[in-house]
N, C-alpha and C positions, 0 to 999 in steps of 0.2 A: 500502490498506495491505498491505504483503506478507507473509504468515507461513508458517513453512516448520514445520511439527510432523512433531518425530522422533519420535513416541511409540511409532512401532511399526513403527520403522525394517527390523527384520529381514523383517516380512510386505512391506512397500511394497521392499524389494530386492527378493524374491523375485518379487511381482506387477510391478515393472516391465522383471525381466530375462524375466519368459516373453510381458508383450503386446509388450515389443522384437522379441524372434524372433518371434509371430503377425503383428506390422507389418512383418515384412522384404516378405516374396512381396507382400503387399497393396500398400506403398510402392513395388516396382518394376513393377506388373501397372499400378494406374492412374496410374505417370509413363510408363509406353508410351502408356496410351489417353487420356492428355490430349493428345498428338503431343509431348510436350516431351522426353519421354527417362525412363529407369527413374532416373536420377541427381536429377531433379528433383522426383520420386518421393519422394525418398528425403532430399531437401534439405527440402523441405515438411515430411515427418513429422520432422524432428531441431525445426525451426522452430517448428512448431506444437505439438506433443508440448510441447517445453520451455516456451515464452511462456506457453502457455496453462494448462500446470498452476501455473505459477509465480505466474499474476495472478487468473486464473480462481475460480471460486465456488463448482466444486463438486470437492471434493478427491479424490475416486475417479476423475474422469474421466480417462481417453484420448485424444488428440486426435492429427489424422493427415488424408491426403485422405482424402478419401469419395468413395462415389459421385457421390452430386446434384453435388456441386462439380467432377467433371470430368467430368461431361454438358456444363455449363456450358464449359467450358475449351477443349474438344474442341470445340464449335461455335465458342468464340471463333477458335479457331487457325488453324479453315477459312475465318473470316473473315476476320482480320487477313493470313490469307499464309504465316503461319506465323511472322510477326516476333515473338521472343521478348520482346526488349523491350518491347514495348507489351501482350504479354500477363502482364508480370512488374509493369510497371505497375499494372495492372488490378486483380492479385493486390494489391497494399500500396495501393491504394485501397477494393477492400472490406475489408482492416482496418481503415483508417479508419475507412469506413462505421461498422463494428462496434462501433468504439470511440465514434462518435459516439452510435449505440442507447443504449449501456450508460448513458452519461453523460447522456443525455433519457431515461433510462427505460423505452425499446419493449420491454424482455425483459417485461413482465408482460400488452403487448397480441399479441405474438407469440404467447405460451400459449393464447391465446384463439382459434385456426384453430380449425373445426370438425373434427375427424377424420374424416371421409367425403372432405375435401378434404389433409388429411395423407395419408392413405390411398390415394387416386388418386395424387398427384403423386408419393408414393413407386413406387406401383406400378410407377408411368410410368416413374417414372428406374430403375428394375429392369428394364423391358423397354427402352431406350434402349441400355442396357449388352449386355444378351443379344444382342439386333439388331447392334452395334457388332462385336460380337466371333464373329460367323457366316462372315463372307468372311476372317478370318485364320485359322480353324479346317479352314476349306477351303483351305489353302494361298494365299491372295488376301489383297493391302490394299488394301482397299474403301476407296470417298472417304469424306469425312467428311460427316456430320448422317448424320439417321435417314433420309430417304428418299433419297438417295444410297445408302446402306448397303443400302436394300432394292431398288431402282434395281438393285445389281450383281448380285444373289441370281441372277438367271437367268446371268449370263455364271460365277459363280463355280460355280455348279451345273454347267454346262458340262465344265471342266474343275478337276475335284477328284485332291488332293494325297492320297492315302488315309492315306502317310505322316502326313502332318500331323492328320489329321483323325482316324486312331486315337491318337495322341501326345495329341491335346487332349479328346478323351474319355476317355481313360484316365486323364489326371491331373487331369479331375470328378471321378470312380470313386473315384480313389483319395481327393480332397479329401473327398467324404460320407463314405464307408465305411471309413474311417481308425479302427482298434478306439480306442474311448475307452480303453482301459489305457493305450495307449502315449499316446494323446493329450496324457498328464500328461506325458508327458518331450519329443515332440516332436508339436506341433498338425499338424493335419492338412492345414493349405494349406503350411507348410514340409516337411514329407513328400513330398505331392505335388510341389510345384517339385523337390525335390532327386531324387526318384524319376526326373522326367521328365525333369530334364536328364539324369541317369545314362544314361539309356536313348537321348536323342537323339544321344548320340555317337555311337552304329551305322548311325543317320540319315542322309540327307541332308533337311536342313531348316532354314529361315531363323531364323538365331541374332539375339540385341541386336547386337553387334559390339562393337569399342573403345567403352569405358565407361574417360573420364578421372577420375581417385584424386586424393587431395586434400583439403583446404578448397577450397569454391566461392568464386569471385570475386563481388564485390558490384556489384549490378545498380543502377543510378541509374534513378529516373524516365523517360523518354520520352516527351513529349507531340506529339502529330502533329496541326496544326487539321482534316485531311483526315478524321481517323478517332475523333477525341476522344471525340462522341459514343459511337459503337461500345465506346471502352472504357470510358466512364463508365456506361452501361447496363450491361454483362457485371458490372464493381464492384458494382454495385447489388442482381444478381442474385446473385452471388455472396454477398455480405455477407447477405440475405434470408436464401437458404436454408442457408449457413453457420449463422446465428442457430437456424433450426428447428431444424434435425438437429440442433447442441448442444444447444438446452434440450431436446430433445425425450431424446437421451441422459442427458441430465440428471436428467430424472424416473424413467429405468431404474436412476440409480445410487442416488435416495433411495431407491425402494421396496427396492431390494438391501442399501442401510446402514442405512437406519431414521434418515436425516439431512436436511437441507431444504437446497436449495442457494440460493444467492445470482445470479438469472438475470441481473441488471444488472451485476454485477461478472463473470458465467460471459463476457458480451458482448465485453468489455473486453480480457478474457484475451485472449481468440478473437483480437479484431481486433488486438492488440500481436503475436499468434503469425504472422496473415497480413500484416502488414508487415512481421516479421522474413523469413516466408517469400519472399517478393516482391524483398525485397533482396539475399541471398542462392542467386536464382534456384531457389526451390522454388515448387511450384505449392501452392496454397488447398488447407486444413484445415477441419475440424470435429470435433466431438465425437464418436466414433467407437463407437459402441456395443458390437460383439464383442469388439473390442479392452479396453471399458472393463468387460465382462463377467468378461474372464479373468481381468483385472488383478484384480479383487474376491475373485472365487474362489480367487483362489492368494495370496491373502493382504493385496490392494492397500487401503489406506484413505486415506490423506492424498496432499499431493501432490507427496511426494517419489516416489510410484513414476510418475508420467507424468514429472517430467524425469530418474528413471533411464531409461525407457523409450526417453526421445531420445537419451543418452549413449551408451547401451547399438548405438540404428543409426548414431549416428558414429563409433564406433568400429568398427561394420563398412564402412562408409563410407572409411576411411581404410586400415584392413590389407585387405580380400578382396574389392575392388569389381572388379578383373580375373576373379575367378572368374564374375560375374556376365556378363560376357560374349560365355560357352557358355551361356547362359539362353536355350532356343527362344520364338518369338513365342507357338505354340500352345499354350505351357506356363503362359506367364499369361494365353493370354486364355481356357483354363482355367478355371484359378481365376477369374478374372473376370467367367463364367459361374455360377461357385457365388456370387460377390458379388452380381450383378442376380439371382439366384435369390434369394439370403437375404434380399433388400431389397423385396420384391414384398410384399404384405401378402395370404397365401395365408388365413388366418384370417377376414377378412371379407368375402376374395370366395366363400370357401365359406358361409357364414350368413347373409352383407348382404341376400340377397334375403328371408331372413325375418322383416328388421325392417322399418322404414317403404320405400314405395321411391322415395318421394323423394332419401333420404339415397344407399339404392343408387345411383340413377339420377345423382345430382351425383358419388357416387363415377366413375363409368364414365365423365363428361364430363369429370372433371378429368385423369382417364386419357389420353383420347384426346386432348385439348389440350396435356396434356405431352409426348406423343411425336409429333405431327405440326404441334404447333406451335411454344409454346415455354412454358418452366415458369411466369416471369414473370406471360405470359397464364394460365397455369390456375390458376395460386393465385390470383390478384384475380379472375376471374370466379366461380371457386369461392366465396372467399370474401364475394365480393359477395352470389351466390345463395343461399348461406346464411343470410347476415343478414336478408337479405327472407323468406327462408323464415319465420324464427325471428319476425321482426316481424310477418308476418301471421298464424302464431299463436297469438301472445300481444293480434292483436287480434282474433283471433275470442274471446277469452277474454275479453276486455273489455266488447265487445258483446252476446256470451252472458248476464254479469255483467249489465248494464244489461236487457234482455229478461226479466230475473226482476225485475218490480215489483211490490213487498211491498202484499197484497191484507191480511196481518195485521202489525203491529207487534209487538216480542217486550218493549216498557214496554207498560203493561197502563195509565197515562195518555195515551201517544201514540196507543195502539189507541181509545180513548176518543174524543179528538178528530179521528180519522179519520172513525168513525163519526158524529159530529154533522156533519160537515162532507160528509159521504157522495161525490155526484160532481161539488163545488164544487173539487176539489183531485186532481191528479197527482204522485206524486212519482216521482222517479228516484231510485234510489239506486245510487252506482260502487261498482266495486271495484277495486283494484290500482290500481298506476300507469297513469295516462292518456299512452299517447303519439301519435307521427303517425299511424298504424298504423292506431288507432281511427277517427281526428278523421275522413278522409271521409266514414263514416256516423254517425257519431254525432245530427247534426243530425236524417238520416232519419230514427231510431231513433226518435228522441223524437216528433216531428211524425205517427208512425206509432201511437203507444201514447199518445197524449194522450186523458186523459176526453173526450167530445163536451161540450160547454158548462163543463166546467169553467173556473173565472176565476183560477185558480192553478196554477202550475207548481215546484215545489221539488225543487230538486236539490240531493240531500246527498251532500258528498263525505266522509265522515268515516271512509269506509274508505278513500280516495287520498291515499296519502303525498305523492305527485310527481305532476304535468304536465308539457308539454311546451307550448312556443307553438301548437303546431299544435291541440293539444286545447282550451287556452284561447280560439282563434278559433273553433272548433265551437262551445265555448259562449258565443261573442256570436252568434253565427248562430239558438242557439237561444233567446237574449232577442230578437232582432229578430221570430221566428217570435211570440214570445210576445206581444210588443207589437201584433204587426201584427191577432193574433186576439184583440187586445183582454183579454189576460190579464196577471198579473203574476208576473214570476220572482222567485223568494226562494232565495237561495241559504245553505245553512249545512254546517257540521263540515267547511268548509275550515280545515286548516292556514296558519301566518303565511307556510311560503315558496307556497303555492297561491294566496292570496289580492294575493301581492306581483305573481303571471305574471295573475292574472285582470284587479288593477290597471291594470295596464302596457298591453293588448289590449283593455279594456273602457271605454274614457276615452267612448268614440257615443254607452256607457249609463249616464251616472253614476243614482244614488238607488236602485242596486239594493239589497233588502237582503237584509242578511248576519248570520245568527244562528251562534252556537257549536252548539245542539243542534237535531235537527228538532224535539223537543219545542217551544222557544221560534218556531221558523218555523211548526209545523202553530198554536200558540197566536194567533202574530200572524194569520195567515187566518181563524180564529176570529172574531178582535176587528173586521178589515176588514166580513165577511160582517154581521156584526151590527151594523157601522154606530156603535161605539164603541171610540174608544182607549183608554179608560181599563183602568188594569193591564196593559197591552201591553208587551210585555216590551224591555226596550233593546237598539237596535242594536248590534251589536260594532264598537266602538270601531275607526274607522278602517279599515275595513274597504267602502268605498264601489270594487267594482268595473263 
């Protein structure tokens, strides 16, 4: 449903007319370095900016290219040939994509990357950018991807433009060190651009050139069977990391509003913004952090200032796109540099080695997979090696849990009957949920810490909320161990869903029994030993695993 709150119309003008002008330089620096043109640039942020604050979840956002998104883009380009069309395709299929996340729900399993691998692959795409943008600062344009780029570093080195390469450090310089006083009136990457082109008039140095004015024309679909794949992978990747970087902005704008955003609907936005863009031959958006920072600051709350924001660069888009023109190449790849600067996660490569360095070490892999291989691969391996990480442990914690067998009972009856029963009976007792994790050793475990001659084995799970199949086969493994040594398993303080996985896995050993408290299971071993049932306390009711 779509709702548009004026409530505070005058801030959300103000916060959308000043991240318009922060998005102008950014919009035309990466529709150079996707290869598609600064116009495309800039077709993208009108596109995305508007769809996506219009449908989107979280009302202070920004949305516009990004970085990661024309990492991506820029190696499609140098794939595809450079055919626009099929990479304008590509574009309005990862909105799809997006739109399809939103509608299945993946915005709540996407928050769930571990940050050591957010961390990396940002990094990555920070240094992807920096790399990218070295041989046009040196007066050269270098091929495209990152080791082509690096590939050219000796021939660029070679012959250096000094021209160019003071013009494109100078308007770094000026993009940092831009006095925050005036910053209020004019940001400091529009500074810089307007500074630098000021200045390259004196120049001789490679300009944009003819930049066609206008509404853009509408791009149809292109489907090639030659290359389908190629552009249904690049969609894919797109759409992904589209999805992070918004919610990931996203979480920057609730802690900045003190609001909770809607990441399934943010999805939706997103992907309706990049099939607008795609149609209209703009390149892939996302949630754009700076941009949605400033917006806040200067007043932005709902989500009327992200589509003033878009209004605000069609309408330069339409009057002053010939001045853009005189725009030197080394003036945005510039700024473009302060963008892969800004985007590097400089914070936890300076401390990461002080926490665990596992976490570092995934960080530094995810790194390097992103810029010498491709981002795709480092978030799934990343993400993979985390979760193994995390699953082993939480199973050493499990195991730990199980290696502590209660020598006293904290009922002052069950201590009772421990003690008559002395080294006739073993018990285990779990804790936490039982997953795969455990289940390898679990059987050990047991088989390892079992009383010598004891003729009872009790395993109370009454602190295991959950299992897992893989847990519940550890323990038939460890009734068969029991059986085989002539002992009896007695299982109790399963829950009904634990007793329903123990069911289902444990059919080899029916007549196990199953009490509600160890109290009633240490009782029945009692009664066995002594050789009388009477008073034995009742089986729990259906509960035969």
């Amino acid at each position: 449903m779509v709702k548009i709150n004026f409530s505070n119309l005058r801030g959300d003008l103000t916060g959308g007319l000043t991240a318009g002008i922060v998005a102008l330089p950014l919009a035309l620096a990466l529709g150079v370095a996707s290869g598609l043109g600064p116009m495309a640039g800039l077709y993208g942020a009108i596109a995305v900016g508007f769809f996506a604050a219009l449908f989107g979840g979280t009302p202070a956002q920004i949305s516009g290219p990004t970085g990661p998104m024309v990492v991506v883009l820029a190696g499609l380009f140098a794939s595809l040939s450079g055919d626009a069309s099929l990479i304008f395709t590509a574009v309005m299929l990862a909105g799809i994509f997006q739109i399809a996340f939103g509608l299945f729900g993946v915005g709540q399993y996407i928050r769930l990357v571990p940050y050591p691998v957010i961390s990396g692959f940002m990094s990555g795409i920070g240094a992807i950018i920096i790399i990218l943008q070295i041989g046009r600062l040196l007066g050269h344009e270098p091929p495209g991807g990152t080791i082509g780029a690096l590939s050219y570093l000796p021939t660029a080195l070679a012959d250096i433009n000094f021209s160019t390469l003071a013009l494109g450090l100078g308007t770094l310089v000026i993009a940092y060190k831009w006095p925050a006083s005036l910053g209020k009136y004019v940001p400091g990457a529009l500074a810089a651009l307007i500074i630098g082109t000021l200045v390259s008039l004196a120049l001789s140095v490679p300009v944009l050139g003819n930049i066609p004015t206008g509404l853009p024309s509408l791009q149809l679909p292109v489907f090639d069977q030659s290359k389908i794949w190629v552009v249904i992978e690049a969609a894919f990747i797109l759409a992904l990391l589209g999805a992070i970087d918004s919610l990931l902005t996203s979480l920057v704008a609730d802690n900045m509003t003190r609001t909770r955003h809607d990441s399934n609907k943010e999805l939706i936005g997103q992907g309706i913004g990049n099939t607008f863009a795609g149609l209209i031959g703009g390149i892939a958006g996302a949630g754009a952090t700076m941009r949605t920072v400033v917006n806040i600051r200067s007043g932005g709350k709902y989500n009327v200032s992200g589509m003033v924001h878009a209004l605000v660069l069609l309408a330069i888009v339409l009057g002053l796109s010939p001045l853009a023109a005189k725009i030197p190449h080394a003036v945005l790849a510039g700024i473009l540099v302060k963008v892969g600067l800004d985007i590097i996660d400089w914070g936890y490569l300076k401390r990461g080695h002080k926490g665990p360095r596992w976490d570092f070490g995934l960080m530094a892999l995810v790194l390097l997979l992103t810029v010498f291989v491709d981002l795709i691969t480092a978030v799934g391996v990343g993400v993979v090696l985390g979760a193994l990480a995390y699953v082993r442990q939480v199973a050493q914690l499990q195991i730990e849990e199980l290696q502590k067998i209660p020598q006293d009972l904290n009922d002052p009856k069950e201590n009772g009957l421990l003690e008559e029963l002395k080294d006739k009976v073993s018990i285990f007792s779990f804790g936490g949920p039982l997953s795969f994790g455990a289940a390898a050793d679990l059987g050990h475990r047991v088989r390892e810490r079992v009383q010598p001659g004891s003729k009872f084995t009790i395993l109370d799970f009454s602190r295991v909320p959950l299992m897992d199949v893989s847990a519940a086969m550890a323990v038939d493994t460890v009734t068969s161990d029991a059986l085989a040594a002539g002992r009896q398993l007695i299982i109790c303080g399963a829950n009904e869903n634990l007793n329903k996985v123990l069911e289902g896995v444990n059919e080899a050993h029916p007549g196990i029994p199953n009490f509600e408290t160890l109290h009633d299971a240490l009782l029945y071993a009692k009664k066995k030993v002594g050789g009388s049932n009477d008073g034995e306390p009742s089986l729990q009711a259906a509960t035969q695993s």
